[in-house]
C-alpha positions, 0 to 999 in steps of 0.5 A: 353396867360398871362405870369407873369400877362401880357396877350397877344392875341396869335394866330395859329403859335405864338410862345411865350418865357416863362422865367424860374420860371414865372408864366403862363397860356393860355385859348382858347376864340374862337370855334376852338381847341387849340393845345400847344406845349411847349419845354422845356430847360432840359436834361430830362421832369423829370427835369420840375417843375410846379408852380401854384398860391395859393388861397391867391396868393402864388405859390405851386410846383408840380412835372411832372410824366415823365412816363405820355403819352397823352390817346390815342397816 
């Protein structure tokens, strides 16, 4: 789990506080499945805005489509 460039090795029942507006990113190094779960502090998941790193380290926003549901729940 890296979270404004910190990474940190997390593990099943971790719970990690993202701050608003910090750039962060998890990668699964072992065999088992990953399983995240985010909450979010929002009246609404349209109210979410992601940022993502620019090839040159610059940060792009993209909207979450809030009518998007997981295939096959």
């Amino acid at each position: 789990m890296t979270v404004d460039g910190v990474t940190t090795r997390v593990q099943a029942g971790c719970t990690v506080f993202i701050p608003r507006n910090a750039e962060h990113g998890i990668v699964n190094m072992g065999n088992a499945v990953l399983r995240w779960f985010y909450v979010f502090a929002v009246g609404s998941f349209g109210d979410i805005v992601y940022r993502f790193s620019g090839e040159a380290g610059e940060k792009a926003s993209c909207e979450i489509n809030p009518h998007y549901t997981v295939p096959g729940h």
